[in-house]
C-alpha positions, 0 to 999 in steps of 0.5 A: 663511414656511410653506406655503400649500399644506400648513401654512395650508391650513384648511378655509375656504381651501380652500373659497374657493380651490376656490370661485374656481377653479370659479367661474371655469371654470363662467363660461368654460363658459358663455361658450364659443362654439365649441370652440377660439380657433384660436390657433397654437402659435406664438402662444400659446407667448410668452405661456407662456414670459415667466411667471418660474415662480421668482416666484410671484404670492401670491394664487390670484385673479392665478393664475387671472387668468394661467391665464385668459390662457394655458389657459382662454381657448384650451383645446379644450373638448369638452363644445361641441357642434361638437367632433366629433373625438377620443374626448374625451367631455364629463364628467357632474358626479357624476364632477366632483365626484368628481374634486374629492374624491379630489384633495383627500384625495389616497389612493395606490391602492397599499397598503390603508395608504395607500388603505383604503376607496378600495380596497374600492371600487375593488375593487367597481367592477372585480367589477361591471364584470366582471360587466357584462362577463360573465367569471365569479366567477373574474374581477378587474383593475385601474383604469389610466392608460388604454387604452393600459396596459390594452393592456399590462398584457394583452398582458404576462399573455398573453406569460407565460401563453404560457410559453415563452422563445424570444421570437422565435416569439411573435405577437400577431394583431390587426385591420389597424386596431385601436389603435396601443397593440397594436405599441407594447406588443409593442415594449415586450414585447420582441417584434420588429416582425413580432411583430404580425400584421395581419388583414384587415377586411371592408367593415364594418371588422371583422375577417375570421374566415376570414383569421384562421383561417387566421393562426392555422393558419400559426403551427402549422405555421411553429412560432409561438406565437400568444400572443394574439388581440386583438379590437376593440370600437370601433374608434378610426377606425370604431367597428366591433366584430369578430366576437367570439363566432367570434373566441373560438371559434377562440382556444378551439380554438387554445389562444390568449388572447383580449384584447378592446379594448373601450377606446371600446364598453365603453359597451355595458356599460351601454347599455339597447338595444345591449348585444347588440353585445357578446355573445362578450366573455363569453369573452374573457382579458381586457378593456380598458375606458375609463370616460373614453371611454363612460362619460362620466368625466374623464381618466383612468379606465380598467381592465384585466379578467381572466378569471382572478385568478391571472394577476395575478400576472405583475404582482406584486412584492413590496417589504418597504417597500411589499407585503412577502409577508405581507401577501398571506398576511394577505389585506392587499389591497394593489392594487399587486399587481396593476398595472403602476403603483405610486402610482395615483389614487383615479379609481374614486371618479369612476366610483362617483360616478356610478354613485351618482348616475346609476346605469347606466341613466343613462349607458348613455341618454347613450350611445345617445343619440350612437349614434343621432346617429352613425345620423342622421349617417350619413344626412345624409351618405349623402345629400349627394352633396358627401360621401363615406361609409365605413360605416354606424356600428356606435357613434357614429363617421363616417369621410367624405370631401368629393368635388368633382363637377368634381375627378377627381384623388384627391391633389387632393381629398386635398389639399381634404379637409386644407386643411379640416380644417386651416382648420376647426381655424384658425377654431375654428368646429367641431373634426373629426378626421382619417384615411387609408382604402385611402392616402386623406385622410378626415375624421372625426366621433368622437361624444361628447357628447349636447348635439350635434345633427343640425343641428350635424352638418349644420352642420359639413358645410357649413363643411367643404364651404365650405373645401374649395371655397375651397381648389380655386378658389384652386389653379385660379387658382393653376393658371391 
């Protein structure tokens, strides 16, 4: 029997299979009331463990049928309003549609032979993003898996460009709250624990210049080698964004490679009113952008930037089978000399897509549309006296905390902040996210997706506070 997959698969059953699946997806969108069932790991578990995957069902309409049962029927869905909690964004339908396509031709983005046009486009997107983002003619990159291997890839060319051997000495000086890819790189680099130095915030959560300063001033006189200074533009918890135009005068002066994780800001990128929140990137080494946080794309679709090309070359090997030499010395642009990866997905196509479609303007829009709602949050908040508000968002991220009037213990009112997110997350009603500020349970709203709406926050809000006071009535009857 030949393989569906591969042998039959003519143009008109790939029209009705991709047909069906859509369909099915688009009736599951539209009936989704809120953003989760609720459902336990416990519970959903079974259903998927009782499927015999050694005895396939023949037909893609009882596939779907069983897909319904144990995926789409209890899927977290991020495009419903009230799931404020992760930077999962709601996809715009040009990235769809690319995502359909580059998985139906199915190019490898590792050699021109495999990819061709992918290539050249992938190519363009990272001139024009790097352009976007300032960093000269000299600069280029490479799309990734995601922030975290942007990270990586960085943090690997600024080791090798620090050249030296002696790992021990290397340090890595970031924010106190910058991303947790920044200490999972070092590890994976090599470098110890104590690689990493943390660096104070201010009250806005951004990184304190002075403190750096002086950082960096240690590291010359303990013999260190600061290898590199890693800025935030957006932070995960906070959205905050450091202070990167002084962040770069001080690597300038310290002959420190500068890496930007703009992973969540590089919205900014394309933002009609707020791309000035972003002035000093320009002179960043090298950039971290997610296009599937800011940009609106489907996971994944993200790139690392550099300044300079050469330093690519830190992340080159060549394999006679695959790269050999002289494909460079015949400009064969084989995109698998500059990533860590080796076969890669054609996501560019996504981000084309959209650009073709939309153009910048149009994502950027829907980009400040959330940071004006992150505003209008911050306002509700400030407002509520039940609540708790960290800092005035710099994007479209609100850290907050629910504080009883008649509590005056903190751990309890830790405790009234966990059991409602946990009993928010049960009832499927809203989605929010979880933090820690100064040892202190937080609760968080991560805003993405512009059909959410102030009432919708307000909302989420009073099903929070509606928890949290059950939880302490039922521990003072508990008590009592």
């Amino acid at each position: 029997m030949r393989s569906h997959l591969l042998n039959d698969l003519t143009a008109e059953h790939y029209r009705r299979s991709v047909k069906e699946g859509v369909e099915r997806v688009a009736a599951r969108l539209a009936a989704t009331d809120r953003p989760f069932t609720g459902i336990t790991a416990d519970a959903l578990a079974p259903r998927i463990e009782r499927i015999d995957l050694d005895r396939p069902l023949g037909d893609t309409t009882a596939a779907l049928d069983e897909l319904e049962e144990v995926y789409l029927r209890d899927a977290v869905y991020f495009h419903h309003p009230r799931y404020v909690a992760h930077l999962n964004c709601p996809v715009v339908i040009p990235a769809v549609l690319g995502e359909a396509v580059l998985s139906a031709v199915n190019s490898s983005l590792d050699t021109w032979d495999q990819s061709a046009g992918g290539t050249l486009i992938e190519r363009r997107l990272i001139d024009w993003t790097a352009a976007r983002a300032g960093l000269g003619p000299a600069a280029d990159g490479v799309f990734t898996s995601g922030g975290t291997q942007s990270n990586l890839q960085a943090l690997l060319l600024a080791r090798e460009e620090a050249k030296t051997d002696d790992l021990a000495r290397l340090r890595i000086l970031t924010s106190e709250i910058s991303h947790f890819s920044v200490r999972k790189s070092a590890k994976l680099l090599g470098l110890g624990p104590e690689s990493v130095v943390p660096v104070p915030v201010d009250h806005d959560q951004r990184m304190r210049t002075v403190a750096l300063a002086r950082e960096l001033e240690r590291c010359r006189r303990d013999g260190l080698v600061p290898m590199a200074v890693v800025a935030t533009a957006g932070t995960t918890d906070f959205g905050s964004i450091d202070p990167l135009p002084e962040i770069a005068e001080l690597c300038a002066r310290y002959g420190t490679w500068l890496h930007v994780d703009a992973a969540y800001g590089c919205g900014l990128l394309v933002s009609p009113t707020r791309r000035h929140l972003l002035a000093g990137i320009e002179h960043a080494d090298s950039v971290t952008v997610d296009y599937h946080k800011s940009f609106f794309q489907p996971v994944s679709s993200s790139a690392v930037l550099v300044r300079d090309a050469a330093t690519l070359r830190h992340a080159t090997y060549h394999a006679d089978y695959l790269n050999p030499r002289r494909a460079a010395t015949e400009r064969i642009p084989n995109q698998v000399d500059k990533s860590l990866q080796t076969t890669r997905r054609f996501d560019a196509l996504k981000l084309w897509m959209t650009l073709r479609v939309m153009g910048a303007d149009g994502i950027g829009r829907l980009f400040d549309e959330v940071c004006d709602l992150a505003a209008e949050g911050f306002r509700l908040l400030a407002a509520d006296p039940r609540y708790d508000v960290v800092a005035e968002p710099a994007l479209s991220t609100l850290v907050f905390r629910y504080v009883p009037a008649a509590v005056t213990d903190p751990a309890e009112t830790d405790r009234a902040n966990l059991h409602a997110r946990k009993a928010l997350f049960a009832s499927g009603d809203a989605v929010v996210a979880g933090t820690t500020v100064a040892g202190r349970h937080y609760l968080k709203f991560t805003l993405l997706n512009p059909e959410t709406k102030p009432d919708d926050l307000a909302a989420v809000l009073d099903l929070i506070a509606g928890h949290a006071e059950q939880y302490l009535g039922e521990s003072l009857d508990r008590a009592s």
